[in-house]
C-alpha positions, 0 to 999 in steps of 0.5 A: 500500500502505498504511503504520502512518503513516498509520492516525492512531496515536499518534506514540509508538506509530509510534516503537515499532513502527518499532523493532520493525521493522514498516512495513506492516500485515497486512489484519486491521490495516489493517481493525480499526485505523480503527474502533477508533480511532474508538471503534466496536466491531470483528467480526475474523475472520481465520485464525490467524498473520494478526496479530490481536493488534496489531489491537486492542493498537495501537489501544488504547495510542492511546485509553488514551494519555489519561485515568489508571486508578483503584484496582481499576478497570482501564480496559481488559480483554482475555480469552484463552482460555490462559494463554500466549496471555494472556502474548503479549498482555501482551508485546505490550503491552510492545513497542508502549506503551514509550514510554506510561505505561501499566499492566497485570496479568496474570491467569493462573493459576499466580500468586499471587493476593496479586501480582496484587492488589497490580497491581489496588490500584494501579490499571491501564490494561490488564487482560489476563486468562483468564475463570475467574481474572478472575472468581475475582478479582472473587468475592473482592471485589478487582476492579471491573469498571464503569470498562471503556471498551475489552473485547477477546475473542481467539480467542472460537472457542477460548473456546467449544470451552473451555466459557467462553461462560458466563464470557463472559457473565458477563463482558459483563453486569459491564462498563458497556454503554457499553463499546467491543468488539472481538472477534476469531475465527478462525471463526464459529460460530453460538454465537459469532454469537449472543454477536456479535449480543447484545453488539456494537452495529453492528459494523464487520465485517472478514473477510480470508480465508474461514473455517477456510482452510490458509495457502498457504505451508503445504505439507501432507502426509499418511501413511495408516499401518495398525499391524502388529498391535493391540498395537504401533500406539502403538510404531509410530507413535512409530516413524512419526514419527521417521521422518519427522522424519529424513526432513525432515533439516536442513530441520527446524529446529524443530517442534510436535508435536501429540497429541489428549490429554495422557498421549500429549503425555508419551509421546511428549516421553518416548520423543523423548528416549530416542531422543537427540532434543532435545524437551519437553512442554507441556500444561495440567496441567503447572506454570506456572512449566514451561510458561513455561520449556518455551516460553521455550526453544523460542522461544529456539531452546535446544529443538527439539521441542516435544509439545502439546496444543491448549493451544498450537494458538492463537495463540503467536507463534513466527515461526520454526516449519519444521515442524508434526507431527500425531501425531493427526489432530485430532477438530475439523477447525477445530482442524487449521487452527489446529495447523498455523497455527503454521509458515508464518507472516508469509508464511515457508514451512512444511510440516506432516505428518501421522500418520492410522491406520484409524479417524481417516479419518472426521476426515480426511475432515472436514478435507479438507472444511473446507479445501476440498481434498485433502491430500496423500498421502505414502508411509509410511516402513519400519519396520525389523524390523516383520513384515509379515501377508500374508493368502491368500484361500480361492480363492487357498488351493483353488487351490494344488495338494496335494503329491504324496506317492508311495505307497511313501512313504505306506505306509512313513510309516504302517507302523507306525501302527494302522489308524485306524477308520472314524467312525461305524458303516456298512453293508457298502455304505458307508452309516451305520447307524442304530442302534436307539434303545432299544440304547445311550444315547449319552453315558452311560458304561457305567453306565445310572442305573435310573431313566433305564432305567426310563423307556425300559421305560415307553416301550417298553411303551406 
């Protein structure tokens, strides 16, 4: 089994992930390490949680060991797709370059833009940025970008499910050519192949698993939950998911809770608390400054629920998520696999569950097809006080026999009732009457307009 000591990083670099408690690298590292080092540009494919992160930041603090930054020159850039996972890479960054002298900027939406000039005049070893601020940085004339020697892409599956591949190219077009790239992706899909194909030179390919699969030591469930009524699916799904949540008991430590959009991400966090259960939102329209407060506490261990969006469904580090919940089934079936890639991680056990009504079937399906096996099944919890609708087909209600009614009992119910008239007229054998059309005009009253009347004269004349 192959060991850090042994993959030619710096010596200071080894010290610093000995104290961070690692000895042994996962696959993606133990592939990307090598040609990194060695300066070739590197393809890594790898399910989420597999620790693509240290792939590329170990190998960059050992070839920036070397040389010193120039004002507004950063000489290193690392793109992410959200403004928490570009903060992990930056944490990162702190816990295995302790012992380097090396800078970094972070440059993330909700910060100042005056503080992150400030970092870029002075000159930086590593810029860590998400596209669209990166490029606002660079339109205001504050940022160069042509002293690039290393250019990271994390998560390049999510860029494009974001909508950044044109900021990504951008991007690659002000960076010397050059450059060295490492670009990393939990799936490849064929715009993400076409950038691979244009803008990495003779890549050194590193797959570790097949792409899109579920860890093994994730165990997966799901609850197939048909409303009682239209109206009420919101509120019984929230009921849903609280009983599930209790069904887990202690072993539920802590848990992510995904939504599909970001009013349900408030609902839910919202309806959570009301019911005395220790949970916070998170999702792209809240305030920075929250979400970095909101996440701090759940790492810490101070909140126990924490409702995303699938802003947090890629790539945050949290070791020790018990559980994953899909309140929604995800639209994307590759978005499922990242979702619940947050429990079970560094080969701990996990368990995510999942809430599926009639008309996300079609997605579940999609699912099971991406993952390339059946999810299974679990019973849905009762819901106490939800009525149930119980529906008697035609036959069954043509085969209930009538009630029988004694005559007498007949005859004294309708004594005093007035004998109803028969419908319609009839002759004395039973058969309906037609009348004569000329006699009575049906629908009229008894007033007849003289000029209607005039009109039936005429015909009976001619």
């Amino acid at each position: 089994m192959t060991k850090f000591s042994e993959l030619n990083l710096n010596p200071k670099v080894l010290k610093a992930i000995e104290e961070a408690g690692y000895e042994t690298p996962t696959p993606i590292q133990e592939g990307a390490i090598p040609p990194a080092l060695e300066g070739k540009d590197v393809l890594g494919i790898a399910q989420t949680g597999t620790g693509k992160t240290a792939g590329f930041v170990l190998p960059m603090i050992t070839r920036l060991a070397r040389g010193r930054a120039r004002a507004r020159m950063p000489r290193s850039l690392v793109l992410c797709p959200t403004r928490e996972l570009a903060a992990q890479v930056a944490e990162n960054f702190d816990t295995y370059s302790k012992h380097v002298k090396l800078t970094k900027a972070l440059l993330i939406g909700g910060v100042s833009f005056k503080e992150q000039d400030t970092l870029i005049d002075k000159g930086v070893d590593v810029l860590i940025a998400t596209p669209g601020r990166l490029l606002d940085h660079f339109e205001r004339g504050k940022l160069l970008l042509t002293g690039i020697e290393i250019m990271v892409v994390d998560e390049a599956d999510r860029m494009l499910d974001m909508g950044f591949i044109p900021d990504i190219e951008r991007i690659f077009s002000l960076t010397p050519f050059t450059r060295q790239t490492l670009f990393f992706s939990a799936t490849m899909a064929p715009e993400i192949e076409r950038i691979t194909n244009t803008f990495l030179s003779a890549p050194a390919r590193i797959e570790v698993a097949r792409q899109a699969t579920a860890s093994e030591t994730i165990e997966q469930g799901v609850a197939m939950f048909k409303a009682s009524r239209k109206d009420r699916e919101a509120k019984e799904k929230r009921d849903i998911l609280r009983a599930l949540i209790d069904g887990e008991g202690e072993a539920c430590t802590n848990a992510i809770i995904f939504c599909n959009r970001k009013t349900d991400v408030d609902i839910v966090a919202k309806s959570l608390k009301k019911h005395g259960y220790d949970a916070a939102p998170i999702h792209g329209d809240l305030d920075q400054s929250q979400r970095t407060r909101t996440l701090e506490g759940f790492r810490e261990g101070s909140l126990r629920f924490l409702i995303a969006s699938d802003v947090a469904a890629r790539g945050l580090d949290v070791p020790s998520v018990s559980h994953v919940f899909n309140y929604d089934v995800p639209g994307h079936a590759e978005d499922y696999v990242h979702r619940i890639g947050r429990t079970g991680r560094a080969g701990r056990k996990g368990k995510a569950l999942m809430i599926c009504v009639p008309r996300d079937e079609k997605a579940l399906a999609a699912i099971e097809a991406l993952i390339q096996k059946d999810i299974p099944r679990i019973e849905t919890p009762d819901l106490p006080g939800t009525p149930t609708r119980t529906r008697r087909s035609r036959d069954t209600a043509d085969e209930r026999p009538p009630e029988e009614v004694p005559v007498e009992a007949a005859s004294d119910q309708n004594e005093d009732k007035p004998a109803r008239k028969p419908r319609g007229r009839t002759t004395e054998g039973g058969k309906p009457r037609r009348e004569p059309r000329d006699k009575a005009v049906v629908g009229m009253g008894d007033h007849l307009p003289s000029f209607i009347a005039k009109s039936f004269e005429e015909r009976r004349a001619g």
